[in-house]
Every structure is written in C-alpha cells, then in structure tokens.
N, C-alpha and C positions, 0 to 999 in steps of 0.2 A: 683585830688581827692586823700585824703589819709585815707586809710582803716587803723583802729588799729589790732595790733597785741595781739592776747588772750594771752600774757604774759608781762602786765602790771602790776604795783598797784593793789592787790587786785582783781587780774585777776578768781584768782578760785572763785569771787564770785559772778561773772557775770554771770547771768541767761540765757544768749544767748549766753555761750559758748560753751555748747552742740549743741545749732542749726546752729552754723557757722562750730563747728565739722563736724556734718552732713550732713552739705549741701556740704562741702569740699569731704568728702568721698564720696558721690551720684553724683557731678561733676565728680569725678575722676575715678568709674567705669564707668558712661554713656561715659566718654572721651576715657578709653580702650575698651570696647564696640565696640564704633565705630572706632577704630582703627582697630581690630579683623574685624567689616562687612566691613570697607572701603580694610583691605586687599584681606579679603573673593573675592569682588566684583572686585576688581584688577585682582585678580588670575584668575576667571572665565572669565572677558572680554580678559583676554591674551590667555587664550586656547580655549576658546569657537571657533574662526574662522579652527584653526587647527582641532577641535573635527567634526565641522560643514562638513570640508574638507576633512577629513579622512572617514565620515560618508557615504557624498555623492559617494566618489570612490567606497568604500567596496559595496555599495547597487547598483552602476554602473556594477563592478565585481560578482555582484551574479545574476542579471539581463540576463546579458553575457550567465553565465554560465546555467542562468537555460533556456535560447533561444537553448544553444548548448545540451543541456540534453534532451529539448524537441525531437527536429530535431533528435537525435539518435535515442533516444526511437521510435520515428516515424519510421526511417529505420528500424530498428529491427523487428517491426511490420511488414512491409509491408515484409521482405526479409521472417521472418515465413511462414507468410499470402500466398506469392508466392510460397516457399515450399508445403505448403499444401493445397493451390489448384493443384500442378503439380501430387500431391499424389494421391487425391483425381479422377481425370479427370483420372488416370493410373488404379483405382480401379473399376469408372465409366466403361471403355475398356476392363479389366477382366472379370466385370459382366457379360457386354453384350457378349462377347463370349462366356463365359461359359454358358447362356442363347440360344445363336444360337445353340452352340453343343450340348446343353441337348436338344431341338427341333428335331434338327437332329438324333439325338441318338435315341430319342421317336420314329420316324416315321419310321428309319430304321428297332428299334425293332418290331413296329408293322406290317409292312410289313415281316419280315420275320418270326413271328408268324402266319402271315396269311398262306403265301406259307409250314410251317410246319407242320399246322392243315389239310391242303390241303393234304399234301402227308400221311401225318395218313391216312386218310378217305380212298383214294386211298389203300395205303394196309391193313385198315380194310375190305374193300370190298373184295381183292383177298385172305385176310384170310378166309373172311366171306365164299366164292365159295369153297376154300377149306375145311374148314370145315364142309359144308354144305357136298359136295362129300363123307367124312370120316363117319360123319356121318349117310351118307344110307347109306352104305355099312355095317356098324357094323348094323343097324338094321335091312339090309337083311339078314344077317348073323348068327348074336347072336342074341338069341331072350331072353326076358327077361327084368329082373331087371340090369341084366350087361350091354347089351348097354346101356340103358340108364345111371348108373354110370360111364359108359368111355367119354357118349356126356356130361356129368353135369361136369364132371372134363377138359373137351377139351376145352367146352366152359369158365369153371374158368380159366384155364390157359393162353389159348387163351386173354381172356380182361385185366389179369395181365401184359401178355406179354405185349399186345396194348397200357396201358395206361403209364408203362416203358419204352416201348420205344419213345410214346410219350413226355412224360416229359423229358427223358434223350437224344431226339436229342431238344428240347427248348433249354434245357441250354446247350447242346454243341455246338449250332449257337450261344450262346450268349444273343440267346431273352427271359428267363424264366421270365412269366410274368405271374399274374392268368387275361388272359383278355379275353374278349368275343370270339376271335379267338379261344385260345386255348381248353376254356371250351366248345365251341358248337363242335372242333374236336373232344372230349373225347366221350363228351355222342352223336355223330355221329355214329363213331370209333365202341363202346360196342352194338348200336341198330343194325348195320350190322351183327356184329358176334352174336346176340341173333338172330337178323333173319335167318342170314344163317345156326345156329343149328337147328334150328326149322323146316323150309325145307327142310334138311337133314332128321329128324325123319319123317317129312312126306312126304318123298319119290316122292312129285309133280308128280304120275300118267301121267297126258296128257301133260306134260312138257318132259319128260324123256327121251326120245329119243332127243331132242333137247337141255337138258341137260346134257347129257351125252357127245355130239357131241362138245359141246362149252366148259364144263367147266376148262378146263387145260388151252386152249388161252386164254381164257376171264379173267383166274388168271396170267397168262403169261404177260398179255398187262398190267394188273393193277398193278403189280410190277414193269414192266419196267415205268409205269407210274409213279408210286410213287419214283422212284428211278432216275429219272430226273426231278420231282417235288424238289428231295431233293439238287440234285445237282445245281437246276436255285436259290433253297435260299441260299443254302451254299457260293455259287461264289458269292454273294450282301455283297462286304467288308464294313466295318463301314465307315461311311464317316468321314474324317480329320476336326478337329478343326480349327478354325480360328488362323491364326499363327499370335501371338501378340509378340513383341520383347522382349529382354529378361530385357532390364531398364525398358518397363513397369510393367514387369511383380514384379519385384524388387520393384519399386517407388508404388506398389498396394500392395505388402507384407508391404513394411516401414507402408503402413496405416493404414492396420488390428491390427501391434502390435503396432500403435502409438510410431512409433520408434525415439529416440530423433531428434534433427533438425542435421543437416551437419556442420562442424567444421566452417566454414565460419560464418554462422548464428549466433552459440554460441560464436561466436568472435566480434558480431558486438551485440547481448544479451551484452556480457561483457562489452563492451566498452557503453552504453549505462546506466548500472550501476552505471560503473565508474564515466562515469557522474554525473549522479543522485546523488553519494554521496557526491563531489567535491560539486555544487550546493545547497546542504541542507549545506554543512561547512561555504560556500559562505554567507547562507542567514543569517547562524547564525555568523556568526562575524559580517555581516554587522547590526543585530538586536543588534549585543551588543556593535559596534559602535554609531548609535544612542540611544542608552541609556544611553550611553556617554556623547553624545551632549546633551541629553533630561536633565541628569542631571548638565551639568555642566549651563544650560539656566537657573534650577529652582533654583540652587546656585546663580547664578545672579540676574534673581529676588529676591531673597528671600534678599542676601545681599543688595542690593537698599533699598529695601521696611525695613530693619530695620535700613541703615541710615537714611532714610526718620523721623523712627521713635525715632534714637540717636537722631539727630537735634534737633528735636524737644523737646527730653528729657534734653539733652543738653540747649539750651536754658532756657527750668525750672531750673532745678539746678544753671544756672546762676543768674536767678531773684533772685530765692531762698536765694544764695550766696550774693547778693548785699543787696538784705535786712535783711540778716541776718547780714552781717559785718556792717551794718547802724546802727542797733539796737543796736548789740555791742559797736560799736562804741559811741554811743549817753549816752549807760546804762553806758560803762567803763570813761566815759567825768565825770557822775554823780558819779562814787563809788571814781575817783581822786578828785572831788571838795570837797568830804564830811571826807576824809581820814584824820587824824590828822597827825602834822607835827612832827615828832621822836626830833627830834630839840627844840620844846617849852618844857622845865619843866611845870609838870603837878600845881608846886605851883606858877606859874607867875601873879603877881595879873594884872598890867595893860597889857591889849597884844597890845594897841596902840603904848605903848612907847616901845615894846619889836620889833615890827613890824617895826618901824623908828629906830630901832639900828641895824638890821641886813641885812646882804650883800646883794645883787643879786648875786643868782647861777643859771647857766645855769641847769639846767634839761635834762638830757639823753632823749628824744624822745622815744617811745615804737611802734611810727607807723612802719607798713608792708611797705616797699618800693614797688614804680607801675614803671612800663616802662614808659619810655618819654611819647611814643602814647599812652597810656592808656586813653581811652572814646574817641577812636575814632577806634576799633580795628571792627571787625565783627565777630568773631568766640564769643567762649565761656569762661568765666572768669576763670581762673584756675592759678594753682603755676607751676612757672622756676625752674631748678634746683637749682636755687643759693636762692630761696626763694623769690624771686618779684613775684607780680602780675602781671598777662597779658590777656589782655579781648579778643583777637588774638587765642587762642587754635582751634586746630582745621585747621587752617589757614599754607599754607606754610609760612616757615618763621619767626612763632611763636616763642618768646624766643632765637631768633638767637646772640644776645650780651649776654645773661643772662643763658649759660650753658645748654640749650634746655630745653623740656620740661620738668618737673618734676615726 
C-alpha cells in the first residue's frame, strides 16, 4: 500500500491536508504520551518491590521497637509502683506507732492527773485543819471585824496557793490537762479549805477538846500523805515509744514530701523514654516508607490505566491517519488527473496529433515510502526517522532499518 505524500502537484490545495496534518500530530503526541506512561509504569514496577521491602522492615523495626518501649515503660511502672508501696507500708508503721504512743501517753497522762488531784485534796485537807486551828484562835482572841479580815484573807490565800500549786505540780509531772481529774481536785481542794475556815470561826464547842487533841497529827498524816501521793505519781516515767528503725522512718519521711524516686528508678524512667522516642521515630519512617510504597503502586496504576488509555487513543489516531492519507490520497489522484500539462501551448489546436507527437517521460513519484511489513505491523501508524511509514509504533523493533522512530 502506498500512501501519498502532502507535497505533490497542487498539493496546497488538497482539502485533506490539514486532516492528515492533524491526525499525524495527534498520532505523535498520543505516541509520546505513551512513551512518558510506559516509562512512568517501568520506573514504578522497578522500584515498587524495593519500596514494598524497605516498607515492610521499617514497620518490622518500629514494631520491635515499640514491643521494647512498652516492656520498659512496664518496668518503670512497676519499680515506681514498688517504691511507693515500700514508702507507703514505712508511713502505714509511723502511723500506727505514733498512734500506740499517743494512747499511751493519753493514759499515762491521765493516770497521773489522777494521783495529782489526789495529793491536792490530801493537802487541801491538812491545810483545811490548819487553817481551820488559825482560825479559832484569831477569833478567841481578836474579837471583831479583824479576825474576821485575817480568816477572809487566809482563806483567799489559802485557795490561791491550792489552786497554784495544783496547776503548777500538773504541768511539772508533765500531765497539764483541763480533765475531769484535775477539775474535781480543784473545786475538792477550795470546799475543804472554805470548810475548814468556817469551822475555825465556829469554834465546834462539843468537838474541841477532841480537836484540839488531833488537829497537828491529823495535819501531819495528810501531808506526809500528800507527799507520797506525789512521789508514787512523779516516779510513773512516760512510757517509751515503739522503736521503728531508722530506714522506716526515712522511707515514711520520703512520703510525706513525695520525695522524687531513687536514682535507679529515674534511670530505668529514662531509659523507658528513651525508648518511646526511638519507637515514635521508628513508626514515623516506617509511615513514610509506606507512603512511599503506597505512592509509587498508585503511579503504577495510574501509568497502566493511561496506557490502557494511549492504546487506545493510539489506535484512533491511526484509523484516523489511514483515512485520512486515503482521502488524500484519492483527492490528490483527482487534483493530478485535472492539472494542465506546462508542456501543451495554450494555442495548440489539435491535442490528438500534439499527444501522438510527444515522448513518454517518466514522472518523479510523490508517494510517502512504507516499510516492507507495512499491513501487517500491530502497533500504531506513524513516521521513521528517515521519513517511511510504519504501522509497527509502538512495538519493539519499530523502524529498526529506517533510522528509528521519528
């Protein structure tokens, strides 16, 4: 088959030879096209196995690492955790002693509030007898508004002293305490010595002689009473504390001020970090090795799917091309049959006898040369470098005598 070439006889005035233009240029980009997606899709299936490969280690590798990141972190936890239970169980042990010893301390002090209030009363009373003696005598004696001002001042002093000296041996045992011991000594203590003023003024008649006889012993005995009263409280030492050691007692300090963890701890804290951050690096390479992969797949696709659709356009521009150089071909057959011959003078009367006088000349050929195999190629019609047609484009091998592809 031989296609004309658009520079023939009368060739610019071929009306199909803008559409042979055309369809030549629309062949020859759909041809680079698909040069560009068939390399496109080359490049991708070459590195896509390595991307694939590189993708799977990196996310193997972050895997790894974020298994090792967990398990630290785990440890770190638990070696805290174990710290501050040891803290904890040492503050627990604190407590409860300092709870037995404040019991203890409680009952100590109230016990020897008691025996305290005791020896008051005890020498409230032998002040009571003495005073009571003082005062009959001043009012056998003075008679008047004076003894009475000397018994209202003995008896003031008297319960001043009482209730100072009770208060002030409380707190020099240790026990000052406002509790029912000590307040029922007090106002015990003051109703003695009001009594025993009072008896004193009224001079107890049928008693007198028998108080007179007793009253020095009877204040003798109540002193030395109160005065071994005070000695059986004084000798009751505190009782001792629970002795807790001295790392508990440390390990229950560290937990009052929430004191950091021990170097160990913050060692195995770091290294557990450490991790952590190694493993988030890990995940993110490996997330951006496959996006790697992810994209170099959708460049493969994507190349395929527009050879798919070169081909096919390919194929159009060929029909295209064939029926366009047909047309051509057919129109430029018509503009050479109708073309006047430069050769005839325009004044020639017979052209029979001008036609039987003149030579045979070969005529120069204007057709486009084809390759041998031409219509029988598979690819797409297109120009060699050297200017032949080849229905082969496309196809290894194409234009391989004829300077390659054009």
């Amino acid at each position: 088959m031989m296609l004309a070439s658009p520079v023939g006889a009368r060739a610019d005035e071929n009306i199909y030879a803008r559409d042979l233009a055309a369809a030549r240029r629309g062949l020859a980009r759909a041809q680079t096209a698909w040069d560009a997606a068939t390399a496109d899709a080359q490049r991708a299936e070459l590195q896509l196995p390595v991307a694939r490969a590189v993708a799977t280690q990196k996310r193997s590798v972050a895997e790894r690492r974020a298994v090792a990141a967990d398990r630290a972190r785990m440890s770190a936890a638990r070696a805290e955790r174990r710290v501050r239970d040891r803290r904890e169980r040492a503050r627990a042990r604190v407590v409860a002693a300092q709870s037995i010893t404040s019991a203890d301390s409680e009952a100590w002090r109230s016990w020897r509030v008691r025996w305290v209030s005791i020896a008051a009363v005890l020498f409230a009373l032998a002040a009571g007898a003495a005073l009571s003696a003082v005062v009959a005598r001043w009012r056998r004696r003075i008679e008047g508004s004076l003894a009475a001002g000397r018994s209202a001042v003995a008896l003031a002093m008297s319960t001043a002293l009482y209730l100072c000296g009770l208060f002030g041996a409380a707190s020099a045992a240790g026990a000052w305490r406002f509790s029912l011991a000590l307040l029922t000594g007090a106002a015990v203590g003051v109703l003695v010595l009001v009594l025993g003023t009072a008896a004193g003024w009224r001079r107890w008649q049928p008693a007198r002689p028998l108080y007179r006889r007793f009253i020095w012993p009877s204040t003798a005995l109540l002193v030395l009473c109160g005065i071994g009263t005070v000695l059986l409280a004084v000798g009751d030492e505190r009782p001792d504390p629970p002795q807790v050691p001295a790392a508990t007692m440390r390990l229950a300090d560290q937990a009052e001020r929430d004191a950091p963890m021990p170097h160990v701890v913050r060692i195995v804290g770091h290294h557990a970090g450490a991790l952590d951050v190694q493993a988030l690096r890990a995940d993110e390479r490996a997330t951006d090795a496959e996006t790697a992969r992810d994209d170099l797949a959708t460049l493969y696709r994507t190349a395929t799917t527009r050879r798919w659709r070169l081909r096919q356009s390919i194929d159009r521009w060929s029909a295209r091309l064939i029926a366009a150089q047909r047309d051509y071909d057919d129109y430029q057959e018509l503009l050479d049959a109708t073309a006047p011959d430069p050769t005839i003078p325009d004044d020639v009367g017979d052209l029979d006898a001008l036609d039987r006088d003149l030579p045979d000349v070969d005529v120069p050929s204007n057709d486009l040369s084809t390759t041998e195999d031409f219509g029988s190629g598979r690819g797409g019609v297109g120009l060699c470098a050297d200017g032949t047609l080849s229905d082969s484009i496309g196809r290894p091998g194409a234009c391989s005598h004829h300077g390659g592809v054009g």
